[in-house]
C-alpha positions as CSV (number, residue, x, y, z in Angstrom):
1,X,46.8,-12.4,1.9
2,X,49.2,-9.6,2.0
3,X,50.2,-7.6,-1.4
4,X,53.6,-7.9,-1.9
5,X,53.9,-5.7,-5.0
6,X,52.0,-3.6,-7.7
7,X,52.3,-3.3,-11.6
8,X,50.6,-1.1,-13.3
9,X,51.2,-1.0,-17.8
10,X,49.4,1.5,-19.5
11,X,46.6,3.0,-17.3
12,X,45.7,6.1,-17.5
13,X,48.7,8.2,-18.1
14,X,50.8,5.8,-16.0
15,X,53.0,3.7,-18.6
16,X,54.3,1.1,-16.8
17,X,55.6,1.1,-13.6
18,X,56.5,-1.5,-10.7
19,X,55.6,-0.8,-6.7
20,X,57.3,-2.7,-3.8
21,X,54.9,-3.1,-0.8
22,X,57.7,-3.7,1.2
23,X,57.0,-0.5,4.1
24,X,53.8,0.2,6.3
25,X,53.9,3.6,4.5
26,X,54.4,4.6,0.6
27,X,54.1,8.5,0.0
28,X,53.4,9.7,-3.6
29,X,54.3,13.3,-4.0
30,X,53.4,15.3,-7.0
31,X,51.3,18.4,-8.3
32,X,47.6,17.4,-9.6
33,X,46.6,15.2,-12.4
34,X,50.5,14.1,-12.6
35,X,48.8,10.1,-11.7
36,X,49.0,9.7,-8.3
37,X,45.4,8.6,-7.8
38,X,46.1,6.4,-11.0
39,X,49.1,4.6,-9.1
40,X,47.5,4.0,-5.7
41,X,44.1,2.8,-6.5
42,X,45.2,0.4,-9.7
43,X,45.0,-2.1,-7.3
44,X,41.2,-1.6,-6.8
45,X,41.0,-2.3,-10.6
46,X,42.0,-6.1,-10.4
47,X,38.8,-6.7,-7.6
48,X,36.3,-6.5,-10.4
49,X,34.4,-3.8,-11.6
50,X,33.5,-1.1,-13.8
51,X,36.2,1.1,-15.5
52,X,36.1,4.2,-17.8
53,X,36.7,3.8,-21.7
54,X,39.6,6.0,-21.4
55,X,41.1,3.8,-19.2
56,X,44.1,2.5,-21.5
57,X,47.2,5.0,-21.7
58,X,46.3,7.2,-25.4
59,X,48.3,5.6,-28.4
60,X,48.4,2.1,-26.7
61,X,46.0,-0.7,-27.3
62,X,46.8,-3.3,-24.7
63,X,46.9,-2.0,-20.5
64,X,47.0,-4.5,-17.5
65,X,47.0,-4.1,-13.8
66,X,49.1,-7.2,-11.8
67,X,49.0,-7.6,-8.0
68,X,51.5,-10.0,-6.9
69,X,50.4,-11.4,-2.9
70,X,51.9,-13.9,-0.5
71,X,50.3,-17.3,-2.5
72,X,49.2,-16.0,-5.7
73,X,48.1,-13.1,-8.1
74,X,45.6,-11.1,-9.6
75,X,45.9,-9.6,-13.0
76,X,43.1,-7.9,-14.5
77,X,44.0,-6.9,-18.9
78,X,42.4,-4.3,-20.9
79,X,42.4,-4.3,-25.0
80,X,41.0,-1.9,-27.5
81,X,38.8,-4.2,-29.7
82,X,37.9,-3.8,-33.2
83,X,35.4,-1.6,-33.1
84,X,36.4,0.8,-31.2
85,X,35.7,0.6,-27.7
86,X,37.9,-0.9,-24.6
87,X,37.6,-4.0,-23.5
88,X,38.6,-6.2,-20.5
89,X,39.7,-10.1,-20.0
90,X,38.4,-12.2,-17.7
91,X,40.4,-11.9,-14.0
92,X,43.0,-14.6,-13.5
93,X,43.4,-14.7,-9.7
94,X,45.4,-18.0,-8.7
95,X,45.3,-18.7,-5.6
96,X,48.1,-21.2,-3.9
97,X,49.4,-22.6,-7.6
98,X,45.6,-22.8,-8.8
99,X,44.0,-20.6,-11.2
100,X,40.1,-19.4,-9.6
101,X,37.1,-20.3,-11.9
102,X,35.5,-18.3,-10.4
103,X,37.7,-15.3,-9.7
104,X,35.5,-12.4,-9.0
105,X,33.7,-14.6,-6.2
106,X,36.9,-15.9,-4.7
107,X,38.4,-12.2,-4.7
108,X,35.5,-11.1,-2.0
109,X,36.2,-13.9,0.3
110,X,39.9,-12.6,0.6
111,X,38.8,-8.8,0.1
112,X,37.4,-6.5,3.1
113,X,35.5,-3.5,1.3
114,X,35.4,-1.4,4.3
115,X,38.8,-1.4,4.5
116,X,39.6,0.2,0.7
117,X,36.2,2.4,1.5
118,X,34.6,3.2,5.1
119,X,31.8,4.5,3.1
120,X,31.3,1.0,1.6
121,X,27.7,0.0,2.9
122,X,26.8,3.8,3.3
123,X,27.0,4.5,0.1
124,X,24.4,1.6,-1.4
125,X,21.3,2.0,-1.8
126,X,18.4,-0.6,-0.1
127,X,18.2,-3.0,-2.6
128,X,22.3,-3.1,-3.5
129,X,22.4,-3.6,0.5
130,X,20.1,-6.6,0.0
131,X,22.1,-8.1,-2.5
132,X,25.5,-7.4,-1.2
133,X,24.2,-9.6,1.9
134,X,22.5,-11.9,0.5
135,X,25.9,-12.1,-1.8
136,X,28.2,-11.9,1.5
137,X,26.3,-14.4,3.7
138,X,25.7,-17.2,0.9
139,X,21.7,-16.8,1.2
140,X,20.6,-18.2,-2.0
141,X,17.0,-19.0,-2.5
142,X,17.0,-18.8,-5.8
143,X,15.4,-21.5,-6.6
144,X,12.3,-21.5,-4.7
145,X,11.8,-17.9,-5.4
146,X,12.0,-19.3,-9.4
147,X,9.8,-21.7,-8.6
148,X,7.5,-19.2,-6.3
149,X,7.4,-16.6,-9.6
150,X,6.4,-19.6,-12.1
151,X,3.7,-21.2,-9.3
152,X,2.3,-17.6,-8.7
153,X,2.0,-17.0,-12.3
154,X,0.1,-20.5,-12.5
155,X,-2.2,-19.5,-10.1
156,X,-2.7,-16.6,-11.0
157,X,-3.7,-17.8,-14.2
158,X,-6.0,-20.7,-13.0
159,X,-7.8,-17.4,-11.1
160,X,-8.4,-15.9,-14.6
161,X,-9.4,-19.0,-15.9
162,X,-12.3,-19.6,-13.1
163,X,-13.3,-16.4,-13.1
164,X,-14.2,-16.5,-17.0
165,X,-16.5,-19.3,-16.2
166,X,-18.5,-17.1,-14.1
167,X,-21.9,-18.8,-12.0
168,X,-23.0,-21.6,-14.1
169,X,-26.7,-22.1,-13.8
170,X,-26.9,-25.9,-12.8
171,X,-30.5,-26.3,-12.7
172,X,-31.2,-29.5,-13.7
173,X,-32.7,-30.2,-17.3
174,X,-33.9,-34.0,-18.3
175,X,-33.3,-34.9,-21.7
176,X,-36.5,-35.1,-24.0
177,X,-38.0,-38.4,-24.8
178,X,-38.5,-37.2,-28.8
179,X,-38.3,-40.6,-30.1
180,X,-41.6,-41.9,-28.8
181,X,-42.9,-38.9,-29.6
182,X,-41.7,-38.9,-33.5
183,X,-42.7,-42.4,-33.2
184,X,-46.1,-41.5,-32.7
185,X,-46.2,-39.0,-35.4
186,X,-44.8,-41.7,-37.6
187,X,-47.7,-44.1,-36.9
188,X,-50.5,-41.1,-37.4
189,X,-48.8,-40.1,-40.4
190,X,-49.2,-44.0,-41.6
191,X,-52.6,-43.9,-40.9
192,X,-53.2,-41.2,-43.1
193,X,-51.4,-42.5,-45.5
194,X,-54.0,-45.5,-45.9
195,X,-56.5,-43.2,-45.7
196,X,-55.4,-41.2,-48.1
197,X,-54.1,-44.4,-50.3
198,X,-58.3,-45.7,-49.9
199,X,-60.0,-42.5,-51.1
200,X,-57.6,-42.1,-53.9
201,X,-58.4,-46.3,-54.9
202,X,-62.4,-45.3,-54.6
203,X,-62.2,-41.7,-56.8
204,X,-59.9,-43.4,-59.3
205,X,-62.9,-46.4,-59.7
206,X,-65.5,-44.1,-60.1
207,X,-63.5,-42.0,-62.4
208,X,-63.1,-45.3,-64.7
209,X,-66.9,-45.9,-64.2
210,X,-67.8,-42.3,-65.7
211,X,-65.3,-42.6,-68.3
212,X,-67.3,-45.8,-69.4
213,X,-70.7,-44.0,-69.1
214,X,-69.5,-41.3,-71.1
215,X,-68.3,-43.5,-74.1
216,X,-71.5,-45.6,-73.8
217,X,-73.8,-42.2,-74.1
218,X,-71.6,-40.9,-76.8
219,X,-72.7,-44.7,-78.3
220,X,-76.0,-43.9,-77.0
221,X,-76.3,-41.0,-78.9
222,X,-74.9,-41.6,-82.2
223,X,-77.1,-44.8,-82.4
224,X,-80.4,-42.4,-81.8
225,X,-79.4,-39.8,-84.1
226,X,-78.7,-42.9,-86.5
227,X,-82.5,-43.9,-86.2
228,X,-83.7,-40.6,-86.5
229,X,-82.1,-40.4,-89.8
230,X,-83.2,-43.3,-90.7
231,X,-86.6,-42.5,-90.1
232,X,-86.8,-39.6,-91.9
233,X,-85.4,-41.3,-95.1
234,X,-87.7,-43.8,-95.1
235,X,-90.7,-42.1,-97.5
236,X,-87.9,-41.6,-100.2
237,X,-86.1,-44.3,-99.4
238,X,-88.7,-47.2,-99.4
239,X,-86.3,-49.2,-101.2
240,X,-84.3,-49.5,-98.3
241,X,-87.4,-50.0,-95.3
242,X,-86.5,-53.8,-95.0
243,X,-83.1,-53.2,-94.4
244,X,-83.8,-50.0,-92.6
245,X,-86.6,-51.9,-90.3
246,X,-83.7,-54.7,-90.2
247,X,-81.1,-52.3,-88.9
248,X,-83.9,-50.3,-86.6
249,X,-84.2,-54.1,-84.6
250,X,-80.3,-54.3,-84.2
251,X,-80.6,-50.9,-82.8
252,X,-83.5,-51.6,-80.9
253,X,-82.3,-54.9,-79.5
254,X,-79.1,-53.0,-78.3
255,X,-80.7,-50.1,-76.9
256,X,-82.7,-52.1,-74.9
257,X,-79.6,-54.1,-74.1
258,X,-77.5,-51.1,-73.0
259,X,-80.3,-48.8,-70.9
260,X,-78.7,-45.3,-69.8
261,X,-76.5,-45.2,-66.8
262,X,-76.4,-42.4,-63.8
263,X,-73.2,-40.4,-63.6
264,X,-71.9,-41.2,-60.4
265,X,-70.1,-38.1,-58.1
266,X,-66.9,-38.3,-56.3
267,X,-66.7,-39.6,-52.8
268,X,-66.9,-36.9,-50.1
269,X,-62.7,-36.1,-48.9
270,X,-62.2,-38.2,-46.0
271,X,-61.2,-36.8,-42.7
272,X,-57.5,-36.9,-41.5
273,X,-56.6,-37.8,-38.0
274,X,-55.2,-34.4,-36.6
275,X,-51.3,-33.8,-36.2
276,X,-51.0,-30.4,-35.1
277,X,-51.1,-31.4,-31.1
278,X,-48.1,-34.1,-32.2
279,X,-46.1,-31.3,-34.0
280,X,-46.3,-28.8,-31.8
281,X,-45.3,-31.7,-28.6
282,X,-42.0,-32.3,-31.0
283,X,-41.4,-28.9,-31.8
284,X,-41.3,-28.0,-28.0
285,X,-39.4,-31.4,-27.5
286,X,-36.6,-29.8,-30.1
287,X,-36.5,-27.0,-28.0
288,X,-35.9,-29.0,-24.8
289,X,-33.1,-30.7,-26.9
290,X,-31.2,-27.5,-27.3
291,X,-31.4,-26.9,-23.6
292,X,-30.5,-29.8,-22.5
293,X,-27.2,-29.8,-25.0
294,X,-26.5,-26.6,-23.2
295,X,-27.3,-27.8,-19.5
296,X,-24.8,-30.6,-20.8
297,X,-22.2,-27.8,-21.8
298,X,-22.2,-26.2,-18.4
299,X,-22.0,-29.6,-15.9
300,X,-18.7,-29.9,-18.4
301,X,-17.8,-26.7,-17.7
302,X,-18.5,-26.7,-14.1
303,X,-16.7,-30.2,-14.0
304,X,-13.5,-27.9,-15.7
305,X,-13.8,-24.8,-13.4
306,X,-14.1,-26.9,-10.3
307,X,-10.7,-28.8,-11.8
308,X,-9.1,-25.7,-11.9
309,X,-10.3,-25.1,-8.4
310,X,-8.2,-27.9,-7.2
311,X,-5.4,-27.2,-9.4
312,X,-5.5,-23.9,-7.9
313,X,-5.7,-25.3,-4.4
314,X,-2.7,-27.3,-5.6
315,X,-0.7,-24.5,-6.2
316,X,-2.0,-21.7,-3.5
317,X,-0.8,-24.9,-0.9
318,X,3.0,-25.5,-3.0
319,X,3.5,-21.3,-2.4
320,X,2.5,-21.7,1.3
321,X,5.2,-24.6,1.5
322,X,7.2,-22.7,-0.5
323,X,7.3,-19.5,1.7
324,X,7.6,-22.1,4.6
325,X,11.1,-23.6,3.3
326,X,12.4,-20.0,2.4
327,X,11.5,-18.6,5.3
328,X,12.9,-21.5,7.5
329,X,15.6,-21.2,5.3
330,X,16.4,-17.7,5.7
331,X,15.8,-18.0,9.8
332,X,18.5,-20.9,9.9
333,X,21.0,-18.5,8.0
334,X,19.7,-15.5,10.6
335,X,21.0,-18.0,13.3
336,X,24.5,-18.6,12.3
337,X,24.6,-14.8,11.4
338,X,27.6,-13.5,14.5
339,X,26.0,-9.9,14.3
340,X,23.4,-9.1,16.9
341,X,20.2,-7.4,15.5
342,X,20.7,-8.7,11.9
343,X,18.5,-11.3,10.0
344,X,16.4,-12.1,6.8
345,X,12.7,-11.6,6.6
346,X,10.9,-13.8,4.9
347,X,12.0,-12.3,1.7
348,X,15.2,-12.4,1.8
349,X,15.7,-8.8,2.4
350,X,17.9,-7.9,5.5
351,X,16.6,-6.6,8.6
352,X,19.0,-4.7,11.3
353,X,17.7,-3.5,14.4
354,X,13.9,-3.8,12.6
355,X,14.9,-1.4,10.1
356,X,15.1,-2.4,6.3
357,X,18.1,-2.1,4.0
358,X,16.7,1.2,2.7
359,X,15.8,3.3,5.9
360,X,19.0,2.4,8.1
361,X,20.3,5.7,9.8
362,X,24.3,7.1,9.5
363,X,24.9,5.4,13.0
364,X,23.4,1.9,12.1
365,X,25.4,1.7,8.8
366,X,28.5,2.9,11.3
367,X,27.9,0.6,13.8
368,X,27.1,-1.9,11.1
369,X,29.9,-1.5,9.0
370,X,32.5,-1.7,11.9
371,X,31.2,-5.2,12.6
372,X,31.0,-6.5,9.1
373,X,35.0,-5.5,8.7
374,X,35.4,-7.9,11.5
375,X,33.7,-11.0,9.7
376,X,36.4,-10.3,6.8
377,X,40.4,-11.9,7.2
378,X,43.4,-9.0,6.9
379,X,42.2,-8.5,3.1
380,X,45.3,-7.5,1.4
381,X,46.7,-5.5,4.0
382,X,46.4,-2.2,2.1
383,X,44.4,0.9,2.8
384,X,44.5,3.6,0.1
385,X,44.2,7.5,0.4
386,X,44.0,9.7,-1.7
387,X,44.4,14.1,-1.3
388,X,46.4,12.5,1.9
389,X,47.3,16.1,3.2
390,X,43.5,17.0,4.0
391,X,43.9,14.7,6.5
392,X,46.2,16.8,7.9
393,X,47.6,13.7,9.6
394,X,51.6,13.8,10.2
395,X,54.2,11.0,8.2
396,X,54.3,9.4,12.1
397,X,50.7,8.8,12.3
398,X,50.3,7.5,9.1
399,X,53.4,4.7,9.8
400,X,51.8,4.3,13.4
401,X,48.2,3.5,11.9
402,X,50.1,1.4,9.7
403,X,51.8,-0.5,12.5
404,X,49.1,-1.1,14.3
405,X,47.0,-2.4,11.9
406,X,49.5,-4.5,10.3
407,X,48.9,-3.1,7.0
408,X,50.4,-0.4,4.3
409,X,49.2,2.7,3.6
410,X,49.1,4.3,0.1
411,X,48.6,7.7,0.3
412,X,48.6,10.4,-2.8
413,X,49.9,13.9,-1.5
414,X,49.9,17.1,-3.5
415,X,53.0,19.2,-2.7
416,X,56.7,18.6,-2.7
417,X,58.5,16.1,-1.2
418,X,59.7,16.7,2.5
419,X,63.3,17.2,2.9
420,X,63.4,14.3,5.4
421,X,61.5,10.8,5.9
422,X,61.9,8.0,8.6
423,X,63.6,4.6,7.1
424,X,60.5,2.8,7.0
425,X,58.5,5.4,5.0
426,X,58.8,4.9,1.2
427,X,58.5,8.3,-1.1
428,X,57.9,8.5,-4.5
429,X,57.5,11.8,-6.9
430,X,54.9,11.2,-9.3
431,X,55.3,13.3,-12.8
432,X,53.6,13.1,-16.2
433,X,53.0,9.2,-15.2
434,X,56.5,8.3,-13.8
435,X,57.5,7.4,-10.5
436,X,60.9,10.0,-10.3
């Protein structure tokens, strides 16, 4: 994929402006801040990326960066929406006649980072270095590590839920037999009941019996007190002696009829069979009740913590084959890896020479880098420069590097322009945003 030309609308204080790639070497002359920089590194803007708000040229409200390339395109648009701030479209990269879907992912297969910037890998830090290989070498386990974070979680709440069982105390506690034992409470009570029913029957005949003695005195009595009274009327009353002495043999007749009776006294209170060894066998029975209900409550419980047990089992064994098929994963893509000393661990994080991402040294990353350009085709056959005369690298060498790497150079170059150029060298004065 070789760049066959650059256009540039709006960016920065370039306003729009078209560059042939059509020489191993373009020069852009000019003093500072004139867009040089702007002109030779718009192509970096179509690989994806951030960009500064000031990006779009002041006044306009539209900017765009187009790459045209042996096969296809690139064109990367920037807008000032409503509210303010700038914007950019989505990439349209087609490739051969068809437009990417994914263009930002198809870009980096054609790309070669170290070749826009030899500081590429040195200038990550350990995790972006992690993700950048796990990005460049396809490793995706992202599912099982998905998986791995929602089974881990599981677990580790199946932990939390055995361990707030705590020991359960499964000493065995029969259940209390406090039927028969009411039962024989019941039948006691009864008992006493007909007791109780008997003596109440005997006091309540005896109570009718005194009743009757006590009218039959209160006759008794008034018939006495009669004959007394009649006695002592009978000198003035001697009129009356027959009938008196009449009536004193109806009285006599019925008091010898109707002796006195004897007041009889109440029946002694009969004695109740005792229920205070049957109360207290059912109130201790009660009490065996309630801890049997609760030795009941913890074989449940037990029966659910040793559940979780195996559901915790379950899952401790899924993250063990889960860790297995990552890391045979991760070992099969370590294989087919063409760079000697550099694998996966089982985390997916990249190993080289046994050193992690973070704690590689300037001379791995140099070493490293040089053989990561190789995995990459001829990218877009550009290398850009900028402050080109610190180099201090003649127009020759630049057009010989150029040569020999089958690429072009863009280089930005404070100064003038030189008097005199080879044929293959193309030089352009940059001013105010304008290639002169």
């Amino acid at each position: 994929m070789k760049v066959k030309s650059v256009e540039i609308s709006n960016i920065g204080i370039v306003g729009h402006e078209l560059i042939e790639i059509n020489k191993p070497l373009l020069l852009f002359y000019g003093d500072i801040k004139q867009g040089k920089t702007t002109l030779i590194f718009s192509p970096k803007l179509c690989f994806g990326g951030s960009y500064p708000q000031d990006i779009i040229k002041h006044g306009e409200k539209e900017a765009f960066v187009h790459v045209n390339f042996d096969g296809g395109s690139i064109r990367r648009e920037f807008y000032v929406a409503k509210d303010g701030t700038t914007k950019d479209r989505p990439i349209q990269f087609i490739n051969n006649g068809v437009l990417e879907k994914k263009p930002t992912k198809a870009i980096k297969q054609f790309l070669n980072p170290f070749l826009l910037d030899q500081n590429h890998l040195f200038n990550m830090s350990g995790p972006e270095r992690d993700r950048f290989f796990i990005d460049l070498f396809g490793v995706d386990t992202s599912e099982l590590d998905k998986e791995s974070v929602t089974v881990e979680q599981e677990a580790k709440d199946l932990r939390s839920e055995i361990k707030g069982y705590g020991e359960i105390d499964l000493t065995t506690v029969k259940k209390p037999d406090i039927a028969s034992l009411k039962l024989v409470k019941a039948n006691i009570d009864a008992e006493n009941e007909e007791i109780k029913k008997k003596y109440e029957d005997a006091r309540r005949v005896i109570s009718n019996h005194n009743i009757t003695t006590r009218l039959r005195e209160d006759e008794r009595i008034r018939k006495s007190k009669m004959k007394v009274n009649n006695l002592k009327e009978i000198d003035s009353l001697v009129r009356r002696i027959a009938e008196i002495e009449e009536s004193n043999k109806i009285i006599d007749q019925y008091l010898a009829e109707n002796p006195p009776l004897e007041h009889k006294k109440n029946p002694p209170e009969p004695e109740y069979k005792p229920t205070t060894e049957i109360d207290e066998k059912i109130s201790q029975c009660k009490a065996d009740e309630v801890r049997y209900e609760v030795y009941l409550e913890r074989v449940e419980d037990n029966k659910k913590k040793e559940q979780k047990a195996e559901e915790l089992k379950a899952k401790t064994a899924r993250l063990a084959e889960i860790k297995k098929a990552k890391t045979a994963k991760l070992a099969e893509i370590s294989k087919d890896i063409d760079i000697n000393g550099l694998s996966f661990d089982e985390n997916g994080n990249f190993v080289y020479d046994n050193t992690s991402a973070g704690m590689l040294s300037t001379s791995q990353l140099m070493t490293l880098s040089s053989e990561l350009s190789k995995l990459y085709p001829d990218s877009m056959g550009l290398e850009l420069i900028d402050r080109g005369e610190s180099l201090g690298t003649s127009i020759f060498e630049f057009v010989n590097k150029a040569k020999a790497e089958e690429k072009t150079i863009l280089a930005a170059i404070v100064g003038e322009k030189p008097a005199e150029v080879p044929e293959n060298v193309g030089v352009f004065v940059v001013k105010g945003g304008c290639i002169k």
